[in-house]
N, C-alpha and C positions, 0 to 999 in steps of 0.2 A: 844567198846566191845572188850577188851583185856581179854583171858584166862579164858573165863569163864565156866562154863559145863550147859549141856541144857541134857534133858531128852525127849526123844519122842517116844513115844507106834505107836506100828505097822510099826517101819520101815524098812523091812528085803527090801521091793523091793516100787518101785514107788516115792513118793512124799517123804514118809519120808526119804525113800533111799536119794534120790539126795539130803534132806536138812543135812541130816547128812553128809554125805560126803565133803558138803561144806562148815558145820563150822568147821569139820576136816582140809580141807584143810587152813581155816583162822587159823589156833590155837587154839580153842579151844577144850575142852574135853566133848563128848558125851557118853550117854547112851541110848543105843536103845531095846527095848522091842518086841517081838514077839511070835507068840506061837505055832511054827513051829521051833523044835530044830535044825532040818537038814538044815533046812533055816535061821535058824539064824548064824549058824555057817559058812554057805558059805558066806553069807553076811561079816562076819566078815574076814575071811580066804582073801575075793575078794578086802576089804577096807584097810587092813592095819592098820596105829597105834595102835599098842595093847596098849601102855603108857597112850593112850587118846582114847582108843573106849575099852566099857564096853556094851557087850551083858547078855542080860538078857531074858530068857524064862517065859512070863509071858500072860494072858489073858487079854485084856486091860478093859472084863465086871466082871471080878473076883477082888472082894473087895481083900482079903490077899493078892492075888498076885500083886497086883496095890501099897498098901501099903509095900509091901515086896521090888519094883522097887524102889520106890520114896527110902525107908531107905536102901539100899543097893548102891544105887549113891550117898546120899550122904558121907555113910561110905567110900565109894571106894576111891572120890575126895573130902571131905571135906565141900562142902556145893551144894547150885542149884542155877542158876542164871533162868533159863528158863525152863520151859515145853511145852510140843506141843502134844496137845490132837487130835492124828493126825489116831490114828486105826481106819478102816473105814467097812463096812461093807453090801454087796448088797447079796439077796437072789439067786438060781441058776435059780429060772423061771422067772428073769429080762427079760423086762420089764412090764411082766402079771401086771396087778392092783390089790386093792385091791376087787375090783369087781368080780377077775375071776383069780386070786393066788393061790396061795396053802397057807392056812394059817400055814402048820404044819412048815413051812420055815422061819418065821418072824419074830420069837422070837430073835436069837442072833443077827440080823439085829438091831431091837430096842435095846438090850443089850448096842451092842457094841458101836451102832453111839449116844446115847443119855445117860443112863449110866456110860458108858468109861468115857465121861471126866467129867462128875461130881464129877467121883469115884480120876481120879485123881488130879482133884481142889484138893478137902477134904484132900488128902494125901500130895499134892505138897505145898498150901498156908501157911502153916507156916514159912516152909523153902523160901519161895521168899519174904515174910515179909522181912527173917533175910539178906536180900539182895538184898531189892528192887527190887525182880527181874520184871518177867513176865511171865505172863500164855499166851498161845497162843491154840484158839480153831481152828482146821479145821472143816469150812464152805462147803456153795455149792454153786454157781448159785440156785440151785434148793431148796438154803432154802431162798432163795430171790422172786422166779415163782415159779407158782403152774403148776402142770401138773395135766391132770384127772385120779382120784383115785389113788394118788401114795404114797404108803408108806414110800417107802426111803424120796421121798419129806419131806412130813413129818416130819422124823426124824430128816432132817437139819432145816427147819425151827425149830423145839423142842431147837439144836443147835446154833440158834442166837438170840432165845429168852434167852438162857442161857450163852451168852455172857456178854449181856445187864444188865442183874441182876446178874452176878459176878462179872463185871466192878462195879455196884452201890456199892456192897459189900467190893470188893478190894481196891479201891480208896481209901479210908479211912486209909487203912493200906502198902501205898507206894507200893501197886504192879500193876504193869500196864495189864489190857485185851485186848487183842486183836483177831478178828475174820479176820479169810483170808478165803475168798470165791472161789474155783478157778472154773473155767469153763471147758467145755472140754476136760480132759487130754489123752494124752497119758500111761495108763497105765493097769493094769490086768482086774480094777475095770469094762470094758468095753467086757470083756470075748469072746474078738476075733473079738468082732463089733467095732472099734475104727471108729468114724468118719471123714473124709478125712482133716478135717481142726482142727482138733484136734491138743493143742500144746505138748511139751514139758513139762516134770516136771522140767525142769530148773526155768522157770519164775515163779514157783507159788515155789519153793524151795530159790530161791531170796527173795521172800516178804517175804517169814517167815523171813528170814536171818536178811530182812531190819526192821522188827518189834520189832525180839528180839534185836537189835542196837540201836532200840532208847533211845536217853540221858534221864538220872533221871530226872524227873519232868515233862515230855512228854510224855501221851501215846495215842499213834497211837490206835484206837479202831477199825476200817473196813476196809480192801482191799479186793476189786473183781478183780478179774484177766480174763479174758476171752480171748477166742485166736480170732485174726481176722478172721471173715467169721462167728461168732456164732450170729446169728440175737436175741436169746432168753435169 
């Protein structure tokens, strides 16, 4: 994986952060998508390479703006080697069920985590056709277990069921799917409750790295990631 550009929605802070940054720091050329202007801009401001990092203000459940990201990377650099369906999205009365929720909350949750990356297959698979590239969906633990009444659950599991039937899909046409599951992380998604053995987004911004790397002919379809101490 020499110089290639990869595109990933939602990554102003957390997982996407740390994966961009890291194929910045290999040489590669990123485009990152978020829909928080002031936050995209520090992100940009705080990373560096402007030659090779292209911010873009976009909603990752908004059809135009999904297809405006994908054709605006590749105008920028020329073509796409990788996507990473990576915007994520939990409601603010986490971990309520859906028993006892506020359902007026739910909607951009579903939007965003089930939606998003359909919207940006549809936009992105042409362009990794013309490039063998790879599509990379972010998973969960939690779409592998079921917890009771859980919506976000849910939506990951929607998520790797939608891995599965765009891997059938893509295959055919040279682009490799792959689903990365992480477990426990460290990051916003946890809203101040992080759990004590929660990891790093280093290792789960790795397997992306290691997924989008794999050789032509090869595709890596599932990594679960989980930090030590996560029994579930």
């Amino acid at each position: 994986m020499t110089g290639k550009t990869v595109l990933i929605t939602g990554a102003t802070s957390g997982i996407g952060a740390h994966t961009a940054r890291l194929l910045l720091d290999r040489g590669h050329r990123v485009a990152v998508t978020g829909r928080d202007e002031t936050k995209l801009k520090t992100f940009l401001d705080q990373t560096g390479h402007p030659d090779r990092l292209l911010g873009i203000v976009a909603d990752a459940a908004d059809w135009p703006a999904t297809q405006a990201a994908v054709t605006r990377t590749v105008d920028h650099f020329g073509a796409l080697h990788g996507a990473v369906a990576n915007a994520g999205f939990i409601p603010a009365d986490h971990p309520r069920t859906i028993a006892d929720g506020d359902p007026e909350l739910w909607a951009p949750m579903v939007l965003t985590n089930v939606l998003g990356p359909a919207l940006l297959a549809n936009a992105a698979l042409p362009h990794l056709e013309a490039t063998s590239g790879r599509l990379v969906l972010i998973g969960s633990v939690a779409g592998l277990k079921n917890s009771p009444a859980n919506l976000y659950s849910a939506t990951k599991w929607a998520v790797t069921g939608m891995a599965e039937n765009l891997r059938m899909y893509a295959t055919g046409r040279g682009v490799g799917v792959t689903l990365v599951n992480p477990g426990m992380t460290d990051t916003a998604f946890w809203q101040g409750g992080v759990p004590p053995f929660a990891m790093s987004p280093e290792p789960v911004a790795e397997a992306i790295c290691f997924a989008l790397g794999q050789p032509g002919g090869a595709d890596l379809n599932t990594l679960t990631i989980r930090p030590i101490g996560q029994p579930v």
